[in-house]
C-alpha positions in Angstrom: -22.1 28.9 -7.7 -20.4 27.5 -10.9 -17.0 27.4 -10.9 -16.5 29.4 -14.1 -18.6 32.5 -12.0 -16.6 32.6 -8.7 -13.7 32.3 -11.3 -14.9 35.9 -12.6 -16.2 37.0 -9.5 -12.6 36.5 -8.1 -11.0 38.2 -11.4 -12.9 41.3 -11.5 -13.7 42.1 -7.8 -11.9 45.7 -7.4 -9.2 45.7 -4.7 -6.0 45.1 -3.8 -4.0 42.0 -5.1 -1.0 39.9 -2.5 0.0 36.6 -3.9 2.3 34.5 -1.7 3.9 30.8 -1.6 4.2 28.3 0.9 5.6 24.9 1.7 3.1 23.1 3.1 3.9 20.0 6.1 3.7 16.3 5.8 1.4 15.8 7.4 -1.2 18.3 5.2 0.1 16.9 2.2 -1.1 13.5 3.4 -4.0 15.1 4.6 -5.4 16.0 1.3 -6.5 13.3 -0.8 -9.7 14.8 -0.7 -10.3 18.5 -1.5 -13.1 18.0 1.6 -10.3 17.4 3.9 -9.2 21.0 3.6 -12.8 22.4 3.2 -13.6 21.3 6.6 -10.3 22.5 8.2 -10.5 26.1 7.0 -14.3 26.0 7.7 -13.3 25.4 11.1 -11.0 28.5 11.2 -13.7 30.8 9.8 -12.6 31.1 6.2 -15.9 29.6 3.6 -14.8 27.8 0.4 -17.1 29.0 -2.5 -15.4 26.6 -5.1 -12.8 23.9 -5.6 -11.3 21.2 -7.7 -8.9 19.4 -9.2 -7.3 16.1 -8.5 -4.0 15.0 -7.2 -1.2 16.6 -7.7 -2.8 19.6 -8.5 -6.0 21.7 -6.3 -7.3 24.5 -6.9 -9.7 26.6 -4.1 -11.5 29.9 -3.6 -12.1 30.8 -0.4 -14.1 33.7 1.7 -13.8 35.4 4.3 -15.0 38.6 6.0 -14.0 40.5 9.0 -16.5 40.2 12.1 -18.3 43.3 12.8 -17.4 44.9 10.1 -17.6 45.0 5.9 -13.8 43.9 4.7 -14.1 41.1 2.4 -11.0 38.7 1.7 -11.2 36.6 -1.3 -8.4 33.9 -1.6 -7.6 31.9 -4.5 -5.4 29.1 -3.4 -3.4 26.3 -5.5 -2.0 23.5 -3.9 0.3 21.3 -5.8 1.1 18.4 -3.5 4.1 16.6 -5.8 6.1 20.1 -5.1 4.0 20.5 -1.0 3.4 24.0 -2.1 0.7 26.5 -2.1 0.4 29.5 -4.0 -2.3 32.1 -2.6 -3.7 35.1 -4.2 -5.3 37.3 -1.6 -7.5 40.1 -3.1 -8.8 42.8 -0.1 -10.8 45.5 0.0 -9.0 46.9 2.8 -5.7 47.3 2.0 -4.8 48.0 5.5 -5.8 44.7 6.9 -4.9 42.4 3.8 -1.6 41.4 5.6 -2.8 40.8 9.0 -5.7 38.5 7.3 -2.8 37.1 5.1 -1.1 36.2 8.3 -4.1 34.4 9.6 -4.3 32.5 6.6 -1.5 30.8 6.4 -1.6 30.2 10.1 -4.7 28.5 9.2 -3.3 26.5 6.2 -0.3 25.0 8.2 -2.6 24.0 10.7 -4.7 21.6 8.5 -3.2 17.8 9.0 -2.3 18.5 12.5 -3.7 16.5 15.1 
């Protein structure tokens, strides 16, 4: 999937909107030199990246995730800026009532990544 159409996808999908920031470790900032790095970490907690990009200082991703058993669909656009080590994450739900408990476990899972 381009880019440009997960863009869209993310823009227009109907639901509820949370947008966050976060400082981000060390150890993750030297962690990413490689959007793949990340991929792989957040893969590992469940959560799918359907695009990325960008180059040092600045990333950009869009992840997935959906709730087991069941239909709620997270989308998560996440910038990374590592010059500043913060993250800014827009987290659009279809289930308002779970958006912060997944929000919760999302950033769990991002200030995991560069630990050993």
């Amino acid at each position: 999937m381009s880019s440009i159409l997960v863009y869209l996808w993310f823009v227009t999908f109907k639901s509820n909107n949370m947008m966050q920031e976060y400082s981000l470790s060390p150890l993750a900032i030297a962690s990413l030199t490689t959007p793949n790095a990340l991929l792989r970490h957040m893969q590992s907690q469940s959560i799918q990246c359907i695009a990325s990009g960008g180059q040092s200082p600045n990333f950009k991703f869009f992840f997935f995730a959906q709730k087991a058993e069941e239909t709620s669909i997270y989308l998560v656009e996440c910038i990374i800026n590592t010059s500043s080590a913060k993250s800014q994450i827009k987290i659009k739900a279809d289930d308002q009532s779970s958006s912060q408990a997944f929000s919760t476990l999302f950033q769990s899972a991002l200030s995991k990544f560069g630990l050993p």
